[in-house]
N, C-alpha and C positions, 0 to 999 in steps of 0.2 A: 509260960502261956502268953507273950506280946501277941498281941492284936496284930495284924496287920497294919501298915501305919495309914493306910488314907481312910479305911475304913473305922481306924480306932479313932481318928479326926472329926468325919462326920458324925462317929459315933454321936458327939454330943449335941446333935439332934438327930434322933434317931428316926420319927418317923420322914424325915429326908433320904437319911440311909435306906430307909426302905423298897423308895420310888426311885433312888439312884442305884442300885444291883436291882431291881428287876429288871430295868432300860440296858444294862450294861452287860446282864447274863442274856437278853432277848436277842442285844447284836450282834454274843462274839458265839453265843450255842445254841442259840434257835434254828427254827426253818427261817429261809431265807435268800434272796436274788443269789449272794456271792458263797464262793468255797470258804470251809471253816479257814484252811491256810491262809488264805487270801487277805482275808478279815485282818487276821492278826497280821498278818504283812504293811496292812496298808495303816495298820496300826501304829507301827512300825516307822513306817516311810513321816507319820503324821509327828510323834513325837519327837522325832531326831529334829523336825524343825529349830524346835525349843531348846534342844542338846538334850532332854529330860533322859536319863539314864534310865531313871526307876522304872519307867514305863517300858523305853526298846527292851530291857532285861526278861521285864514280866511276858511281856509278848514273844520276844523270842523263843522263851522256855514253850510260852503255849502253841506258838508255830510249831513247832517243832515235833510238842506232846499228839497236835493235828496232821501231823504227816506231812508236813512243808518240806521241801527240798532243801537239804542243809548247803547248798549251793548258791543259794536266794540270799543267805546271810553276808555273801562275798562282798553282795551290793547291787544298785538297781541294774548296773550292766551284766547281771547273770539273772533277772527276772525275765518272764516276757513281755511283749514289746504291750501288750495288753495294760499290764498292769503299771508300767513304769509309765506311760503315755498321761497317766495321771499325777504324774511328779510335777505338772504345770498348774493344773488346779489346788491341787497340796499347797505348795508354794503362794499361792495368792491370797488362799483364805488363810493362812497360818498369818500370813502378815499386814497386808490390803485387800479385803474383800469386796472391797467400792471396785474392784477392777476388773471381779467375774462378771462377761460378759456371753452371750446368747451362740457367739464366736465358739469360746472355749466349748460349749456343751454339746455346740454343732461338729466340732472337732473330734473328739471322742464318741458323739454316734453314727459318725458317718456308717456307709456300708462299707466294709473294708474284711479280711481277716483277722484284726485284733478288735471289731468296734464293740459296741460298748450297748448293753439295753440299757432304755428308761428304769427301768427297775432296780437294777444291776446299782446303776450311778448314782440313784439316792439312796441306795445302800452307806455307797464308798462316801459320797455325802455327807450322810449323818457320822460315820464313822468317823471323818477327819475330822469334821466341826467338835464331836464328842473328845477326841484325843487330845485337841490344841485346847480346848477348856479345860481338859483333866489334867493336862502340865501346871497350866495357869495354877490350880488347887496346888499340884504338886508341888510346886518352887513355893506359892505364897504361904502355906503351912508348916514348909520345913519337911515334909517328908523326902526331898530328894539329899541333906544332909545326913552325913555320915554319923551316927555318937563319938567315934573315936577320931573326928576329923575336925570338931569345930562343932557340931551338931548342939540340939538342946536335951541330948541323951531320952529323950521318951521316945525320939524317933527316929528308924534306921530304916535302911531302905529293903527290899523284899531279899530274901535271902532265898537262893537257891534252893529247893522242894518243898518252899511253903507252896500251901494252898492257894493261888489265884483270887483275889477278892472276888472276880464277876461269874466264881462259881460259888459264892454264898447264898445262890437263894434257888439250889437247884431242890433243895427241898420246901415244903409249907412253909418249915418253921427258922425263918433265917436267923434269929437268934440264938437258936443250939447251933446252929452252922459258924455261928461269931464267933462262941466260946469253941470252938477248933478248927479256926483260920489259922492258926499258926501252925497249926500237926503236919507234919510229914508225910508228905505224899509216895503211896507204894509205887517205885518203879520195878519195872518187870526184872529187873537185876542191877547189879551193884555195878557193873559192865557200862548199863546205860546212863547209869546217873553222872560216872566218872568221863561217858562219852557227852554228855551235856553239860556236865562241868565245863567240861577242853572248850565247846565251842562256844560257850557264855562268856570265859575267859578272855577270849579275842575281842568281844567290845566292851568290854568292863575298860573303864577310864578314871582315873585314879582322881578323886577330887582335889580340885587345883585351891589354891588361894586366891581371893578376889578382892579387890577393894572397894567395896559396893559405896563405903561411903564418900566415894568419888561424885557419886549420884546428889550428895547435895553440894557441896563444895564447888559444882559447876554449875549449880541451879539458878537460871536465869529467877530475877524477884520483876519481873516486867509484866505487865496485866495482870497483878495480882487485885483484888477489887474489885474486877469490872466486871459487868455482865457479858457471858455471851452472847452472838448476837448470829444469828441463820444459821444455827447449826454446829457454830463452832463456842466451845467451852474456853475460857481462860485457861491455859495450858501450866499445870504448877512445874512440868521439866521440860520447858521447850528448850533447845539450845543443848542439851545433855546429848554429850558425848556417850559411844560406849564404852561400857568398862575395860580397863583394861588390868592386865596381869604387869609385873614387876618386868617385862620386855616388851611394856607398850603397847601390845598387840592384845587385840581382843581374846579373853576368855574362850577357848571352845574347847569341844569334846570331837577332839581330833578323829577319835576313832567310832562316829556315828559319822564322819562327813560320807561315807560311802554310800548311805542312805537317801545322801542330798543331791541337789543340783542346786551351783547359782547360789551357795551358801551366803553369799554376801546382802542377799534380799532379804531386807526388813519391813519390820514398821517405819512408815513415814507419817507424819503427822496428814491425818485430810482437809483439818483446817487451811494446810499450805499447799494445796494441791493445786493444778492446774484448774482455772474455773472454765477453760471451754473443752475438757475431756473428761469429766464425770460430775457431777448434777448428787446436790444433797437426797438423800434417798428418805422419803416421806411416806410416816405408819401410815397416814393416813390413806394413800396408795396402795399399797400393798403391807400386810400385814399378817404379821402369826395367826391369831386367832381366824381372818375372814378370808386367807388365801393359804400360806402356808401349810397350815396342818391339813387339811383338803387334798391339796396335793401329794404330801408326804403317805396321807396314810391311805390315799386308794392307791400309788406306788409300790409300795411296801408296808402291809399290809399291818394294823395296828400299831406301827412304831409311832406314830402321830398322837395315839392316846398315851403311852409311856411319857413322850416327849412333857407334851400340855400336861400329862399329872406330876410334874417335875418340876416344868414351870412354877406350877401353880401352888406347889408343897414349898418351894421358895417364898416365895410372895406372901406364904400365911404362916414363916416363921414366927415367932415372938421376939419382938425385940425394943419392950418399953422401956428398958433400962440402957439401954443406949441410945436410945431416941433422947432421952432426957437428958443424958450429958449432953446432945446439941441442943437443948433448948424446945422441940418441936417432936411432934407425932411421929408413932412408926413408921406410918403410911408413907409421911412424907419424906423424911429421912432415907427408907426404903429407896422410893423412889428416885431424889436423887444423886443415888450411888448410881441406880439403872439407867439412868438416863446420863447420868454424864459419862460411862461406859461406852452408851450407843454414840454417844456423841464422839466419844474420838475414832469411833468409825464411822462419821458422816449419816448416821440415822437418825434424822429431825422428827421432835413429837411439836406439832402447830400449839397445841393447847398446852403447853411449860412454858414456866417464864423458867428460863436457862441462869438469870442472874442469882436464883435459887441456891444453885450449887454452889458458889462462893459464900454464899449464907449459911449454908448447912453444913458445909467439907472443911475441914481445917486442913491447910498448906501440905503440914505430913500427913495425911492422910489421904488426898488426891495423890503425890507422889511413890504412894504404896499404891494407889490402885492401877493408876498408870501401867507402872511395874508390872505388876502381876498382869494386867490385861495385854500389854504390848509387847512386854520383853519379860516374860519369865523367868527367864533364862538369866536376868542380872540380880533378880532378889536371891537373901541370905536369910537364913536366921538371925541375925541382928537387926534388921526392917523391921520382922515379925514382933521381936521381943522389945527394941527400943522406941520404935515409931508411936506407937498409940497406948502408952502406959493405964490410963485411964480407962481402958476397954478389958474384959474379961478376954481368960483363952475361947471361952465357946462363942462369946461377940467377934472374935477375931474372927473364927471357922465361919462363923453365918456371913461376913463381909463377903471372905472367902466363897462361898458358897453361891452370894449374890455375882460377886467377879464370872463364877462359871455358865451360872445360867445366861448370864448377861453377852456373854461374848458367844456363846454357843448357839443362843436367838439368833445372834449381828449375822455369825456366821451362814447360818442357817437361810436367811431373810435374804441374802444376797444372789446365795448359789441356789436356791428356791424362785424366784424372781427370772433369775437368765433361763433356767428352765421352763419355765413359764414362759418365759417370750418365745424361745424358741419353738413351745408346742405351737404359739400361736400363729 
């Protein structure tokens, strides 16, 4: 009877688990702008950014269980032109979302044969922002490790006919739904399961070896101390190469590049960005609470309350006993993980002193959140388990947790913003 692994994660704050499978059962099986297929497709398209296995795996199977074209899984150049036309946007928020501009959203609504509703696109929207956050969870908690590969053996990745976590709350009571997440889902024959074995097979990628601890060993110690200063945070891996594998070359999952375009696009730092081609982006401006969820939820109708009740089941963690090992308040502690988050996406709060976070973060511990917020894709279970000894497993998950909501705002706040200008 294992858990499912991301939900046995949050488990340990449960009424978070809560508010995160209702938002996640409302996007991929509610009523809704796009096709159930679709959904998980772009689901799909959204996690291969990150290489996250555990995710294209889960979606695939639920593509598929939705009536998706088993043709679609060849790669974007068997989808239609509709749906791949968003491989541009995908690509920006997964890695620089300072760079969604009014352009991009004009581009996908134009009037055309593939274009795009208002509705439709803060669908696809929340979808990518929600997937590239739920990697982020994925890599920082060790759910996309193997037990039999290096893993921390509590957690393995979903195994073909378990039950879908984002249909845990398709009833009242998602707690009896928990105690049989793991149970075996009835397919219509032994025919089909052995026919979705075969096609699961084709992007299964055999976990590679990584030397993550390449990650300090290049780690520049240059502005460590100092306050930041407009936006930008002391940078604890500036200069950090990617990782690479035992042929020098970067780590990937060769067989989700089909999903991609332009794989080589990453995170850049915003700090070092060009200053006369995009402008620090100020809450005070535009913001979740007084613009954002307005938009979001007369769009797409209630996801704006699931969102904000997310947020906000975040935010009201408990987390006195990790405050305390820094010396300072939940609040504030809380705070600045959040904020120095938005900061490496260029989102300025006027009212923080930013030199904060060199007060409150200690060295490993900005270069795990880094990680997990910029490149997923390079943490291991040994991050998780060596980096922050002093921190409980369920203080790790709430970090964790914060990393998600945090990047899923940023996300959010960006591509909410261009649409915005655009209506206007």
């Amino acid at each position: 009877g294992r858990l499912e692994a991301v939900t046995q994660q949050m488990g340990y704050h449960p009424q978070y688990l809560d508010s995160f499978l209702k938002t996640q059962h409302y996007l991929m099986h509610m009523d809704g702008p796009l096709p159930f297929d679709c959904r998980h497709y772009i689901a799909i398209m959204a996690a291969a950014r990150h290489q996250c296995r555990y995710l294209v795996n889960l979606h695939v199977l639920q593509f598929l269980r939705a009536g998706g074209d088993p043709q679609w899984l060849r790669g974007l150049e068997f989808i239609p032109p509709k749906l791949r036309n968003l491989n541009e946007i995908n690509k920006i928020l997964a890695h620089r979302p300072w760079l969604i501009t009014k352009e991009h959203i004009e581009k996908l609504l134009k009037i055309s044969e593939w274009s795009w509703s208002l509705a439709e696109l803060v669908h696809a929207v929340v979808l990518l922002a929600h997937c590239h956050a739920l990697a982020s969870f994925v890599f920082g908690c060790g759910c996309e490790q193997d037990e039999g590969l290096g893993g921390r053996g509590l957690l393995k990745p979903l195994s073909l006919g378990n039950q879908c976590f984002c249909e845990a709350t398709a009833s009242n009571s998602y707690g009896q739904e928990l105690l049989r997440i793991n149970r075996k889902r009835s397919l219509d024959s032994c025919m089909e399961l052995d026919c979705l074995r075969e096609r699961m097979q084709r992007i299964h990628v055999e976990t590679e070896g990584r030397d993550e601890m390449r990650l300090l060993q290049q780690d520049r110690e240059e502005g460590e101390g100092q306050g930041a200063e407009a936006g930008h945070c002391s940078d604890p891996a500036a200069g950090l190469s990617p990782l690479a594998d035992t042929d020098g070359e970067v780590t990937s999952a060769t067989n989700l590049a089909c999903y991609m375009q332009d794989p080589d696009f990453g995170y850049q730092d915003f700090a070092r960005r060009d200053e006369d081609q995009t402008q620090v982006f100020r809450v005070q401006d535009y913001s979740w609470e007084d613009h954002g969820f307005s938009l979001v939820n007369r769009l797409y109708s209630d996801i704006g309350h699931l969102l904000d009740e997310k947020f906000r089941m975040v935010d009201g963690l408990q987390s006195s006993a990790m405050a305390k090992r820094q010396g300072c308040e939940p609040s504030v502690f809380k705070r600045g993980i959040w904020n120095y988050i938005h900061c490496m996406f260029g989102i300025r709060y006027d009212d923080y002193d930013y030199a904060e976070v060199n007060q409150l973060l200690e060295r490993m511990l900005k270069v795990y959140i880094k990680t997990v917020t910029c490149y997923p894709e390079k943490t291991n279970s040994e991050m998780f388990d060596r980096f922050w000894k002093q921190f409980k497993h369920s203080e790790k998950v709430h970090v964790n947790l914060l990393i998600l909501e945090a990047r899923m705002q940023a996300e959010l706040l960006y591509a909410l913003q261009a649409i915005t200008q655009y209506m206007i």
